[in-house]
N, C-alpha and C positions, 0 to 999 in steps of 0.2 A: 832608838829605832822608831821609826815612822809606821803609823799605823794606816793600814791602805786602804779602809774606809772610810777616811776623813775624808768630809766632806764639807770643810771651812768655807773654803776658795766656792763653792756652788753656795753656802748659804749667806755666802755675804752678796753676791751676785741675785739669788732672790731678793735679798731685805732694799737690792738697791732697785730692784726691776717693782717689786710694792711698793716700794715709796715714789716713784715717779709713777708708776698707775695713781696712785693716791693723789698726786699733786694735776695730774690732770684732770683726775676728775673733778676735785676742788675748781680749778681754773673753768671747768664747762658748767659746773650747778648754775652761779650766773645767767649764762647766756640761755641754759633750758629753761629756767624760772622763766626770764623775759621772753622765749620764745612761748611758754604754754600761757604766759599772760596777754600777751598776743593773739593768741590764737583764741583763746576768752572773747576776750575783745569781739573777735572777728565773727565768734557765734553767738553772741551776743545782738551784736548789729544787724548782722542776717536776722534772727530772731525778732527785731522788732521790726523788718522789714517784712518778713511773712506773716504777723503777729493780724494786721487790720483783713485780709485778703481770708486768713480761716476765721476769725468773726465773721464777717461777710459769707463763710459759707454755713458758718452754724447756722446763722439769724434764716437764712433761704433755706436750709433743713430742716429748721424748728417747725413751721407751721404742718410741714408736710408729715412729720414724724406726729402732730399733735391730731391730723387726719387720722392716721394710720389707728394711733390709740383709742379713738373716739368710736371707727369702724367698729375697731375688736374690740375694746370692751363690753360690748352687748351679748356678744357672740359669748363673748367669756362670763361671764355673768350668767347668762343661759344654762350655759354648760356646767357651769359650778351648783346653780339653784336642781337642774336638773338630776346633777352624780347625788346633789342631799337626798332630795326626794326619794331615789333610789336606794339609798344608804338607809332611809327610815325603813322604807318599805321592804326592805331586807332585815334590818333590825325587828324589826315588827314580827316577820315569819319567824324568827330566827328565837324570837323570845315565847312566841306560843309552840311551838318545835320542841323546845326546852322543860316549856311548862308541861305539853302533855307528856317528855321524856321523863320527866320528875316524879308526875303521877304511875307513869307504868312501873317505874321502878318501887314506889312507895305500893303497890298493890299488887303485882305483877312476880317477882322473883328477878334472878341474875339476867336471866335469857333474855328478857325482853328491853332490860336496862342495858345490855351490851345492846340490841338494835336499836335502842332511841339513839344509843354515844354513835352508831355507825348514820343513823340518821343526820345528825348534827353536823358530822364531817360532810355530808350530801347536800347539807343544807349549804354550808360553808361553801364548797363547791361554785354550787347553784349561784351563789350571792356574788361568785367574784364572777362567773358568766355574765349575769345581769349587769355586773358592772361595767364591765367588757361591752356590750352590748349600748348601752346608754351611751358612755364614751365614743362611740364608733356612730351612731347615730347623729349626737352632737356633733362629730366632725365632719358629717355628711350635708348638713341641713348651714343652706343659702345663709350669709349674715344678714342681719333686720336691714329693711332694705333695697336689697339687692335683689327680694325678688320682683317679678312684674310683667 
């Protein structure tokens, strides 16, 4: 008795339909290889045909970009000697702040040691204002210059 799920006759019909897939694609690697090596080629060429044309527009950007930097750098230099400045002179508060919070608490009791620590937070505050403050100013003020 035959069994009615055989499915011989379909899997020899697959192995033949994969093997002739298989043999075409065999038969096309070939001509892809030579077609992407070609196509290489052809970006390639292009490539050194646009190759002199962006030189050419680096070299006529370079000077102008050497402009630009020479501009800002002043400005930024400014701005950087200026935010230190202000970093000391927040540092500075911030360390005598500290110092007389050290002594209230060394002579004082709790009370007044939790208002120095609230102090500090005030101070800290205050410092990132000023910092706030100098930055905004600095982006305000002409580059060297440009005024006149």
């Amino acid at each position: 008795m035959e069994n009615p799920n055989d499915t011989g006759r379909r899997r020899d019909a697959f192995d033949e339909l994969q093997s002739r897939i298989d043999a075409a694609v065999e038969e096309l690697r070939p001509k892809v290889r030579r077609a992407f090596e070609e196509l290489d080629a052809r970006v390639d060429a292009a490539l050194e045909e646009v190759r002199p044309r962006v030189d050419a527009r680096v070299q006529s950007a370079r000077p102008k970009v050497d402009r630009l930097i020479a501009e800002m750098q002043p400005r930024v230099d400014s701005l950087i000697s200026s935010l230190q400045a202000k970093l000391e002179q927040i540092r500075g508060e911030m360390e005598q702040r500290a110092a007389r919070a050290g002594g209230a608490e060394q002579g004082g009791g709790e009370r007044e040691g939790a208002e120095a620590a609230g102090a500090d937070t005030g101070a800290e505050a205050k410092g990132e204002e000023k910092i706030a403050e100098a930055m905004e100013e600095a982006a305000r003020r002409p580059p060297p210059g440009a005024e006149g």
